[in-house]
C-alpha positions as CSV (number, residue, x, y, z in Angstrom):
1,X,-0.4,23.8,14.5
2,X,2.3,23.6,11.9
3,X,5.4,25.7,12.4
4,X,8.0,23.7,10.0
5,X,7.6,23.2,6.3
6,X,10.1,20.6,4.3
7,X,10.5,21.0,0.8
8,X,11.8,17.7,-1.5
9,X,14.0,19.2,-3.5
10,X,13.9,17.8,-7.1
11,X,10.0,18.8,-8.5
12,X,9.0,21.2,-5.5
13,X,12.1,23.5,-5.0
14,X,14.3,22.8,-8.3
15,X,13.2,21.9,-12.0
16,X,15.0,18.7,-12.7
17,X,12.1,16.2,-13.6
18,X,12.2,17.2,-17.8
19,X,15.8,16.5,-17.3
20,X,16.0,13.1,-15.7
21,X,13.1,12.2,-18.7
22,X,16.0,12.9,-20.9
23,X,18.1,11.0,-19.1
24,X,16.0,7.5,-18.7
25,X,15.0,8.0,-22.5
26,X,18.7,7.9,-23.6
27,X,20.0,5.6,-21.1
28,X,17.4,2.6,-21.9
29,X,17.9,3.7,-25.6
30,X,20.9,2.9,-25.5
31,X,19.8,-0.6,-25.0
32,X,18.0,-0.9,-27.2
33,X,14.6,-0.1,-24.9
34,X,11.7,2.1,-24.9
35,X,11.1,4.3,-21.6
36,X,8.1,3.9,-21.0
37,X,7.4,7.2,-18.3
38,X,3.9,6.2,-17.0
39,X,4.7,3.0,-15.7
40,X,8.6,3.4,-14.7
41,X,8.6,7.3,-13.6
42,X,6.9,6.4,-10.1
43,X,9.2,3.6,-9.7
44,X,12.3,5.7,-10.1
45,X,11.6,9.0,-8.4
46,X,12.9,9.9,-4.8
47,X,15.4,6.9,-5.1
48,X,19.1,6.9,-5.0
49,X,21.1,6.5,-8.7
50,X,21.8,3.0,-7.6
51,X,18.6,2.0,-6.7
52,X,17.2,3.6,-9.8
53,X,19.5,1.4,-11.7
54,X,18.5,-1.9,-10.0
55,X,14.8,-0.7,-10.4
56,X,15.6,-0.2,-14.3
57,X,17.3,-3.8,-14.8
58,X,14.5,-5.4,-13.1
59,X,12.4,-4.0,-15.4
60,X,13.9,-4.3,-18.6
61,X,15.9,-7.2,-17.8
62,X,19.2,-5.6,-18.7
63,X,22.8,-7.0,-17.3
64,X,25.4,-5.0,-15.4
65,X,26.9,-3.7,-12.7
66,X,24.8,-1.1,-10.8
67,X,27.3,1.4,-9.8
68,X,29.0,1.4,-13.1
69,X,25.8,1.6,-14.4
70,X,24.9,4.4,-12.0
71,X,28.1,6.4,-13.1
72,X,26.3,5.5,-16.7
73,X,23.4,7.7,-15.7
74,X,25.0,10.3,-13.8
75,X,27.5,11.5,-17.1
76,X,24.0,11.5,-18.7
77,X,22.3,13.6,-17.3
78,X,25.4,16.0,-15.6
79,X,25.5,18.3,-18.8
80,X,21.7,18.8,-18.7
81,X,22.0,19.7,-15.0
82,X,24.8,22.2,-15.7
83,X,22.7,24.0,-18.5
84,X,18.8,24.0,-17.5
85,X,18.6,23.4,-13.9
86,X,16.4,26.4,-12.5
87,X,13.7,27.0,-9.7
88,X,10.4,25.6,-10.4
89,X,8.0,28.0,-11.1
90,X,6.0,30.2,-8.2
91,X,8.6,28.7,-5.5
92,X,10.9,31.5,-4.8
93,X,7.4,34.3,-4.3
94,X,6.2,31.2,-2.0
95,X,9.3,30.9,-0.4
96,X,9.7,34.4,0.5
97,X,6.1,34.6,2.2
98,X,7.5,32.0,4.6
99,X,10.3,32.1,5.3
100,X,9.8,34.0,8.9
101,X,6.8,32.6,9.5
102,X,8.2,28.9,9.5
103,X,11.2,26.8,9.9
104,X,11.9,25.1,6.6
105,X,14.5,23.1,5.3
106,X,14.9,21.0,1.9
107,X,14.7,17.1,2.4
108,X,16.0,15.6,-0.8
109,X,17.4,12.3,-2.4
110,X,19.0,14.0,-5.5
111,X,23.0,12.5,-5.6
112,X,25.5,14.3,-4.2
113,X,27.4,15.6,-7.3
114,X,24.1,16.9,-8.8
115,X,23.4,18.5,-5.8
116,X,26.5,20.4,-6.2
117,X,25.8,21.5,-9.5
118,X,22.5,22.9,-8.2
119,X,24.2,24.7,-5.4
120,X,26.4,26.6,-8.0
121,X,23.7,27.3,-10.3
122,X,20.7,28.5,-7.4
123,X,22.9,28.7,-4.1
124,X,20.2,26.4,-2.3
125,X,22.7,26.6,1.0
126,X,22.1,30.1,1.4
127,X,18.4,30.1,0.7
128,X,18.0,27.3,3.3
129,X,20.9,28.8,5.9
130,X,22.5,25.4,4.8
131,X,19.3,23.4,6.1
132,X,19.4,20.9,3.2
133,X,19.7,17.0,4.2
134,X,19.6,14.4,1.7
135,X,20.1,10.3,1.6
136,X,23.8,10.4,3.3
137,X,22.5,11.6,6.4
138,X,20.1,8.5,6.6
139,X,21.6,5.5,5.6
140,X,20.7,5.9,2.1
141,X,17.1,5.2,3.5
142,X,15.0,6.1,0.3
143,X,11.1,7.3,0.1
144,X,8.8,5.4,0.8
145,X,10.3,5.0,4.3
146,X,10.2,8.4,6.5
147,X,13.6,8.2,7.8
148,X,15.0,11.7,5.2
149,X,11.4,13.2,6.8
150,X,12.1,12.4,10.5
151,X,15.6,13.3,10.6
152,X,15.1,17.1,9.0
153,X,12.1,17.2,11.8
154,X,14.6,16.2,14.3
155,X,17.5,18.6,12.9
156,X,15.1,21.8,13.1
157,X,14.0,20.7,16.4
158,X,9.8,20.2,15.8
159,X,7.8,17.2,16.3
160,X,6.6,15.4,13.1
161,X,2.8,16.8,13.6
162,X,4.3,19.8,13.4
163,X,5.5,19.7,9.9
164,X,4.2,20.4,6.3
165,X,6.1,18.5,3.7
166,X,5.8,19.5,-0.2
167,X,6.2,16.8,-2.5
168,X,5.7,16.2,-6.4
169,X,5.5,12.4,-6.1
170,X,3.5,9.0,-4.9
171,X,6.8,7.8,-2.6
172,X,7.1,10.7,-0.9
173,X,3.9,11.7,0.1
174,X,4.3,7.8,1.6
175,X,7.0,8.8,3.5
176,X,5.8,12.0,5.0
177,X,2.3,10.0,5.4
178,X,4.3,7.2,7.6
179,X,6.1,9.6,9.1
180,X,3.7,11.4,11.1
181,X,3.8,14.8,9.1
182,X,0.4,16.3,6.8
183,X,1.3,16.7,3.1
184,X,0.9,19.3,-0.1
185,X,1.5,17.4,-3.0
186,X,2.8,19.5,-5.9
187,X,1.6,18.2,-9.0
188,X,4.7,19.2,-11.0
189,X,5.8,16.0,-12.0
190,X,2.9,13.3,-11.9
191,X,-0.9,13.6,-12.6
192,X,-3.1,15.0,-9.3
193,X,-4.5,11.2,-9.1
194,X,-0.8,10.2,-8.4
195,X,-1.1,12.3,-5.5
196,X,-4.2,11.3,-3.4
197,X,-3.1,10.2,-0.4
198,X,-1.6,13.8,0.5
199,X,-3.6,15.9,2.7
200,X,-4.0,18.4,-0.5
201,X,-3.1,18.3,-4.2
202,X,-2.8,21.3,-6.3
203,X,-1.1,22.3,-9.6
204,X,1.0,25.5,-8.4
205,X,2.6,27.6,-5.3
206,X,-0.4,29.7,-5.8
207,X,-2.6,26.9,-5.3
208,X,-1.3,27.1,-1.3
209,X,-3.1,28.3,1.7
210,X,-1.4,27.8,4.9
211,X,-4.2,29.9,6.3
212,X,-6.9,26.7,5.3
213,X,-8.0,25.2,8.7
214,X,-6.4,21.8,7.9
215,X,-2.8,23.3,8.7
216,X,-3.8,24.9,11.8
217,X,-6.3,21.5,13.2
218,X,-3.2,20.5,15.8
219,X,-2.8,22.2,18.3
220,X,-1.1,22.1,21.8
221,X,-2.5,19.2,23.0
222,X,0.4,17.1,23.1
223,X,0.9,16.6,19.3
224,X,2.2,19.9,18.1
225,X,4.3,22.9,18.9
226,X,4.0,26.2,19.6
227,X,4.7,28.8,16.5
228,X,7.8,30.5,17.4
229,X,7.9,34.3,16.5
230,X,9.5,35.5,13.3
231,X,12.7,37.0,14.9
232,X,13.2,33.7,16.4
233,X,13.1,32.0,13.2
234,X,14.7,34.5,11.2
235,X,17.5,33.7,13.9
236,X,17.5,29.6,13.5
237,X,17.1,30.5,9.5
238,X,20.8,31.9,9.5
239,X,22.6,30.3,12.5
240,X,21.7,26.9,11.6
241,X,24.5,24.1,11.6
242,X,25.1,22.5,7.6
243,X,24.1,18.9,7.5
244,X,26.5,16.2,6.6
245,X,26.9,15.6,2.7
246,X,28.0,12.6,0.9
247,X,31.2,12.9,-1.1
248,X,30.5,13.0,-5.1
């Protein structure tokens, strides 16, 4: 039975995506490449600004230093962030069908300064009763391993069969899929084919039936967790302890 859903943030809960295509087309124009979305998109998405870099140079074959390089990136696409960031479409009527009916939290590698900006901008803390953990609170372990997955499960006390992740790309339905947890994946950002290996691919919020038997298949037998009641959850939705953030 699942009784915890966890959001990725960037492409299931916030519309950044268009905006870090801006920001690869500019950066590799700037040197004189081509970005070439199809083939480097999936390399790039769910991973740190550094590793994003080092995924970029190897690529391209391109010299420099990664965290300056990073810093590069970041400036890019900090304006864009400040000016268009906004909810992707269909989330916040989802959101407010479940929220008592699940525990739910967002699970996200966007960088710490961004995720600033999107917490002035949408007030994500609030939404999430400051359930929001991101790379910092793992290491820096990105998708494809499960690590961000397993330690929001942990956090929100439920066991990973007891979890729904949402996710809009290839390396992190990995992740929730080696982590123990069934998947939606949100085809916001890549092409439904890109998202097979989820448990169920649609195109919207309004696509999603949590009444469909494949959410409810685990029961108590070991694997699952009983479904608290809604006053219980509206409780743990607004007395829940914030997560540890990196500094920008």
């Amino acid at each position: 039975m699942i009784d915890t859903i966890i959001f990725d943030g960037e492409g299931v809960v916030v519309d950044t995506e268009r905006i870090w295509d801006v920001g690869q087309q500019e950066f590799l124009k700037r040197r004189g490449f081509v970005y070439d979305r199809e083939r480097i998109k999936p390399l790039l998405t769910g991973r740190s600004l550094v590793e994003g870099v080092v995924v970029l140079k190897r690529e391209y074959g391109f010299e420099g230093d990664p965290e300056v390089l990073a810093r590069e990136r970041m400036e890019i696409v900090r304006e864009l962030f400040e000016s268009q960031v906004t909810f992707i479409d269909g989330f916040l009527k989802f959101f407010e069908r479940i929220r008592l009916r699940y525990k739910t939290c967002i699970a996200t590698a966007i960088d710490a300064a961004l995720l600033q900006i999107v917490e002035r901008r949408l007030g994500l803390s609030q939404l999430f009763a400051n359930r929001i953990f991101t790379l910092a609170d793992v290491d820096f372990r990105s998708k494809p391993d499960p690590a961000l997955f397993l330690h929001a499960a942990n956090a929100l006390g439920s066991l990973p069969a007891a979890c729904l992740v949402i996710e809009d790309s290839p390396l992190g339905v990995e992740a929730a899929k080696h982590g123990g947890m069934m998947c939606i994946g949100l085809a916001t950002t890549y092409e439904p084919e890109a998202l097979r290996e989820a448990d169920q691919v649609v195109a919207s919020y309004s696509e999603i039936d949590l009444a469909d038997h494949r959410w409810q298949r685990r029961g108590d037998d070991g694997r699952g967790t009983s479904r608290q009641t809604d006053g219980e959850l509206e409780s743990m939705q607004t007395t829940a302890p914030p997560p540890r953030r990196s500094s920008p």
